[in-house]
N, CA, C and O atoms as a GROMACS GRO file, in nm:
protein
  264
    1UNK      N    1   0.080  -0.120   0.000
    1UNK     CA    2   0.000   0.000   0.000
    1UNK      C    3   0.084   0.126   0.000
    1UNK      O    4   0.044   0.242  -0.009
    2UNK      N    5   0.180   0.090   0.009
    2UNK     CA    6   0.309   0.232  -0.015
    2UNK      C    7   0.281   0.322  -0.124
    2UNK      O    8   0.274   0.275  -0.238
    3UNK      N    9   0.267   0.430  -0.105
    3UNK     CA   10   0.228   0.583  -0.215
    3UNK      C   11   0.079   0.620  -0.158
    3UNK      O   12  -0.002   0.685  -0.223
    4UNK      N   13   0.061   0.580  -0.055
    4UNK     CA   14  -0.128   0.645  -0.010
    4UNK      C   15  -0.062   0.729   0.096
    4UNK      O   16  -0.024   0.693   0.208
    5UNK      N   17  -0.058   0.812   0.056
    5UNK     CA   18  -0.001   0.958   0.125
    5UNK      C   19  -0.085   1.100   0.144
    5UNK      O   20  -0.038   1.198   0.201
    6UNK      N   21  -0.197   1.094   0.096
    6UNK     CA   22  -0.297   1.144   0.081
    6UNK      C   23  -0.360   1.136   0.185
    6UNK      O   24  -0.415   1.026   0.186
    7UNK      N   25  -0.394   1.223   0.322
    7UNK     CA   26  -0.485   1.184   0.441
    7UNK      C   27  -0.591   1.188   0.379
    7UNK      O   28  -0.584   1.311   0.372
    8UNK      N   29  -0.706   1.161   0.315
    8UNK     CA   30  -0.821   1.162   0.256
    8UNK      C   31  -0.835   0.982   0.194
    8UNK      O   32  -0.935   0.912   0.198
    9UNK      N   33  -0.694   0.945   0.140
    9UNK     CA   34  -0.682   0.784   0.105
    9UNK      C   35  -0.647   0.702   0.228
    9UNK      O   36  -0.695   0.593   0.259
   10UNK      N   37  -0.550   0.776   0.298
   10UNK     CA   38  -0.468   0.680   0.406
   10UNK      C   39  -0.592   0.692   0.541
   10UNK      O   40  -0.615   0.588   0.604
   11UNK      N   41  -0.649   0.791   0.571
   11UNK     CA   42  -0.759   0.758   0.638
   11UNK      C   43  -0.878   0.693   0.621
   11UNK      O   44  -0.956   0.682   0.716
   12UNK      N   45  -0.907   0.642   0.500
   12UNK     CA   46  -1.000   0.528   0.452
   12UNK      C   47  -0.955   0.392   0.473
   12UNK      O   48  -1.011   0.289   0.511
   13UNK      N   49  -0.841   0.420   0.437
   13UNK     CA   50  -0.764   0.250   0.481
   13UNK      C   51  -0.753   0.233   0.615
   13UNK      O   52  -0.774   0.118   0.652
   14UNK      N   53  -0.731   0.299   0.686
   14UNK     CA   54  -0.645   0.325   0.843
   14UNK      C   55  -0.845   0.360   0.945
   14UNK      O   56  -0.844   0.350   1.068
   15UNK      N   57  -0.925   0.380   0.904
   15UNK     CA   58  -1.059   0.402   0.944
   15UNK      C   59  -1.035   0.535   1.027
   15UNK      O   60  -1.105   0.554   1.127
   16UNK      N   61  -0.935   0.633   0.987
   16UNK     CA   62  -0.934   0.741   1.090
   16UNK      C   63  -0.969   0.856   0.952
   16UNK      O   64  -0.939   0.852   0.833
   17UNK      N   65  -1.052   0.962   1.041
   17UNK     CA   66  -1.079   1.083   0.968
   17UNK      C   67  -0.963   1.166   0.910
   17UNK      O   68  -0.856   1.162   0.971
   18UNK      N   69  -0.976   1.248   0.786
   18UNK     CA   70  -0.867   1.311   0.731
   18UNK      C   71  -0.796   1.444   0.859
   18UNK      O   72  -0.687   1.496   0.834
   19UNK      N   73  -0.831   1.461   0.915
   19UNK     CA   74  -0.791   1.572   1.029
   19UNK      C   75  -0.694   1.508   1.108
   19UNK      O   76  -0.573   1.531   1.119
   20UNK      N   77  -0.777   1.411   1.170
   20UNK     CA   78  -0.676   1.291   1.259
   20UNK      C   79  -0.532   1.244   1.190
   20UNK      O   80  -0.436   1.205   1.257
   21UNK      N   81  -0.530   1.255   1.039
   21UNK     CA   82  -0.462   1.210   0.981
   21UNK      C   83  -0.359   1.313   0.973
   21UNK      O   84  -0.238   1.299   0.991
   22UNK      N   85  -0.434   1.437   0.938
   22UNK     CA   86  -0.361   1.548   0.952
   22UNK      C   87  -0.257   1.629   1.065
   22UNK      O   88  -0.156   1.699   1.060
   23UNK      N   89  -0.354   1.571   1.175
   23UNK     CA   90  -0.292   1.624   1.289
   23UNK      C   91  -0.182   1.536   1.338
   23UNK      O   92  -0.083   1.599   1.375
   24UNK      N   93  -0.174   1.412   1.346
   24UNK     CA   94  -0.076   1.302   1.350
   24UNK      C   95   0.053   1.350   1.272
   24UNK      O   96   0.162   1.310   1.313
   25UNK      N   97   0.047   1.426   1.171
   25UNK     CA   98   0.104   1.438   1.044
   25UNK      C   99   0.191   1.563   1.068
   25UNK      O  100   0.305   1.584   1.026
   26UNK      N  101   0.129   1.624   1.129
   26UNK     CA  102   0.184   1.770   1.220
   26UNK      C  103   0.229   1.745   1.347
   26UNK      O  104   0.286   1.839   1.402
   27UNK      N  105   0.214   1.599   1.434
   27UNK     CA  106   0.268   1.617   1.570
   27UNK      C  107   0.173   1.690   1.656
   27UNK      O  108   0.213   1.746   1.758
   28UNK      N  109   0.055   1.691   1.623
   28UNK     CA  110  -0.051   1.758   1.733
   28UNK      C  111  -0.128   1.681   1.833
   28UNK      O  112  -0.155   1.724   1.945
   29UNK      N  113  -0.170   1.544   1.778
   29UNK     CA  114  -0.188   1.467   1.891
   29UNK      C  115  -0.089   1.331   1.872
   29UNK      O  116  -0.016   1.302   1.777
   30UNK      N  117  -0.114   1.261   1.994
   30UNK     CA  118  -0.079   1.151   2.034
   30UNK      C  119  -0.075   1.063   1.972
   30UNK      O  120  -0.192   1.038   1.942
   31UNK      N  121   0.025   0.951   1.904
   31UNK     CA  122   0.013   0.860   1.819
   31UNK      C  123  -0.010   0.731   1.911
   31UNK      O  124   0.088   0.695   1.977
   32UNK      N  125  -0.126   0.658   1.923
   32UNK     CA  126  -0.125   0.551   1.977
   32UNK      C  127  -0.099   0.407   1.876
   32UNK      O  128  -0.092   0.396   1.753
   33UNK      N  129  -0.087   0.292   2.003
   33UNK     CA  130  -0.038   0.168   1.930
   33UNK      C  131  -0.081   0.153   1.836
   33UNK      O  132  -0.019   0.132   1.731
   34UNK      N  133  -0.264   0.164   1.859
   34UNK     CA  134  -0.349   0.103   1.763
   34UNK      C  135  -0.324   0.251   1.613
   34UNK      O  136  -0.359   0.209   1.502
   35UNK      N  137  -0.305   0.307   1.613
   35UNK     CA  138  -0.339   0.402   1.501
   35UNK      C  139  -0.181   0.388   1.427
   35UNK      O  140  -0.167   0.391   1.305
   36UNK      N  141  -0.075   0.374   1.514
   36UNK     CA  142   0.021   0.296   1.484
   36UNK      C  143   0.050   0.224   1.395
   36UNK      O  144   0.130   0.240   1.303
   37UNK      N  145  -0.038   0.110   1.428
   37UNK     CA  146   0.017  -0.008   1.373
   37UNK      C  147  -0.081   0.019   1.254
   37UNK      O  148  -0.026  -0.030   1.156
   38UNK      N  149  -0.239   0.092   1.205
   38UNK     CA  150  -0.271   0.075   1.101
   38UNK      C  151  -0.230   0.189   1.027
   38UNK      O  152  -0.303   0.215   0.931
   39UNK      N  153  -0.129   0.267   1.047
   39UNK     CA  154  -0.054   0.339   0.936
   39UNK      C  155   0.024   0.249   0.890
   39UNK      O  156   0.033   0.238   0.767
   40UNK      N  157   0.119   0.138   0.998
   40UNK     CA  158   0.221   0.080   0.922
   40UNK      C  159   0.192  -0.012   0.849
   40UNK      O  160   0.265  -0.048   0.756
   41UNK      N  161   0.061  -0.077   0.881
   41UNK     CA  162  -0.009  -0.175   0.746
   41UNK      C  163  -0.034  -0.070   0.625
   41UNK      O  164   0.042  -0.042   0.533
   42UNK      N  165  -0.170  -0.017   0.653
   42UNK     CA  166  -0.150   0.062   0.511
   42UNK      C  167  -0.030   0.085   0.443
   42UNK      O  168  -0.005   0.037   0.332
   43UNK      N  169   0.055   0.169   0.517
   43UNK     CA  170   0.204   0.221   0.408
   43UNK      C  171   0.319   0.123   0.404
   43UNK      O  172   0.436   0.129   0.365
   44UNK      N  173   0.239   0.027   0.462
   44UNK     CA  174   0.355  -0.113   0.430
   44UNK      C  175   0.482  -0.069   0.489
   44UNK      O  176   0.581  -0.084   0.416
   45UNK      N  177   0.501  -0.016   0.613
   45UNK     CA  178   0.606  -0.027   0.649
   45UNK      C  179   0.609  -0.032   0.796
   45UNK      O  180   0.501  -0.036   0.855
   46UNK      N  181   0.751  -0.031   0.883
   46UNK     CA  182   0.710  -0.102   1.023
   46UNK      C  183   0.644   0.039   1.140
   46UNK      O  184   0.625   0.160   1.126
   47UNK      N  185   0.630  -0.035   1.223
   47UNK     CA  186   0.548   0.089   1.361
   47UNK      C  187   0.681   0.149   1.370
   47UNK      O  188   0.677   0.271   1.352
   48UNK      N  189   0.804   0.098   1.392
   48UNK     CA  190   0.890   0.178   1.410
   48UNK      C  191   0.944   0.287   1.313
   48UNK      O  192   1.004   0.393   1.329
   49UNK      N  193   0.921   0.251   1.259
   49UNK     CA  194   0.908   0.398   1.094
   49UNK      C  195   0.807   0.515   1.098
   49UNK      O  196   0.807   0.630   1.054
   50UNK      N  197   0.714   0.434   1.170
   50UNK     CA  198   0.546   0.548   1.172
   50UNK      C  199   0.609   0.620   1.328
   50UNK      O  200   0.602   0.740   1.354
   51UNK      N  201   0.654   0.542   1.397
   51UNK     CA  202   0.670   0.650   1.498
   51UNK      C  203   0.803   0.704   1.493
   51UNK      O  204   0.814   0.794   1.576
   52UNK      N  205   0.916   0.682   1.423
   52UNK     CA  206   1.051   0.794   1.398
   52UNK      C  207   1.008   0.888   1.278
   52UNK      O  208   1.094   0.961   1.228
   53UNK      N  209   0.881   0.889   1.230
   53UNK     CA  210   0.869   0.995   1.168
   53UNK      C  211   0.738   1.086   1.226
   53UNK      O  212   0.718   1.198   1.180
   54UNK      N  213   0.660   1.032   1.324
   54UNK     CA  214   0.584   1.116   1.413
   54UNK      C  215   0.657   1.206   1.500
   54UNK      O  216   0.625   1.322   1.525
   55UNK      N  217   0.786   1.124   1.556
   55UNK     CA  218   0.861   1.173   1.681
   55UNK      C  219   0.939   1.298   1.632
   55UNK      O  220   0.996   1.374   1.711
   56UNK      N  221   0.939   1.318   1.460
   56UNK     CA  222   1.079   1.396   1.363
   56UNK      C  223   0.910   1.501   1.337
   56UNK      O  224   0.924   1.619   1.370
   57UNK      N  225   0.817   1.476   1.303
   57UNK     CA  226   0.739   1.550   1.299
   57UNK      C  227   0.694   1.635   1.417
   57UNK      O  228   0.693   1.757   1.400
   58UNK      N  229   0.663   1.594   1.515
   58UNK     CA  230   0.648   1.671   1.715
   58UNK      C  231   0.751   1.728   1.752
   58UNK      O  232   0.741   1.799   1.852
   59UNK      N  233   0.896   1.716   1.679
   59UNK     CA  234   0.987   1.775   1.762
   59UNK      C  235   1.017   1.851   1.669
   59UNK      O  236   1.111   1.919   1.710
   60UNK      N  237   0.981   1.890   1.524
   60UNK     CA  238   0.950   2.012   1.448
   60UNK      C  239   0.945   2.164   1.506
   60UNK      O  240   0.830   2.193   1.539
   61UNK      N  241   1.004   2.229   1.520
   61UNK     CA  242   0.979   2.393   1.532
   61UNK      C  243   0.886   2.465   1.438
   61UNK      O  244   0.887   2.478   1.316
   62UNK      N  245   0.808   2.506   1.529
   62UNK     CA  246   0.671   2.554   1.481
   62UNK      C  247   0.744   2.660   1.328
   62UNK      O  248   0.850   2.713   1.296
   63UNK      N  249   0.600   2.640   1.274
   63UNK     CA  250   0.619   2.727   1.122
   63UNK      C  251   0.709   2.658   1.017
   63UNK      O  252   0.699   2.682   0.897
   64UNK      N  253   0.819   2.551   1.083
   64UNK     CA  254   0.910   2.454   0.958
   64UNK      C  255   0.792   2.349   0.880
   64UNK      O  256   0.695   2.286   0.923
   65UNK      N  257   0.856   2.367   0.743
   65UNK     CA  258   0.722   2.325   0.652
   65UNK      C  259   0.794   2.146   0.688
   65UNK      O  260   0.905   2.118   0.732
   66UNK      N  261   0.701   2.071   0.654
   66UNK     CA  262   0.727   1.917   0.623
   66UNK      C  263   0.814   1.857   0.587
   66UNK      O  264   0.804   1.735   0.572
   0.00000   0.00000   0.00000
C-alpha cells in the first residue's frame, strides 16, 4: 500500500478521519499503538518507521514546513 499519502486515502484504509490524519502528520496529537500499527499496514512499512517519523514530525519547530 506504499504511495497512499494522501490523508483523505490513508484515512479510509487506516478508518481514521482526514484531520486525525492530519494532525498526527503535524505532531498535534498523540500517536497511539493502535493508530500505529494501522498506518504501518496501510504504508507497508514497520510501527517503528510510523513513529521515527511522528517523533521527527512533534519535535518540528513551529512554522518549519514538512
Amino acid at each position: 500500500m506504499l504511495g497512499r499519502t494522501y490523508p483523505t486515502q490513508l484515512g479510509k484504509v487506516c478508518g481514521l478521519t482526514t484531520t486525525t490524519i492530519t494532525r498526527i502528520e503535524r505532531g498535534e496529537i498523540a500517536l497511539t499503538d493502535k493508530i500505529q500499527t494501522a498506518l504501518a499496514e496501510a504504508l507497508g512499512i514497520s510501527g517503528e518507521q510510523v513513529n521515527r517519523a511522528y517523533l521527527k514530525a512533534k519535535r518540528r519547530p513551529p512554522g518549519t514546513p514538512a
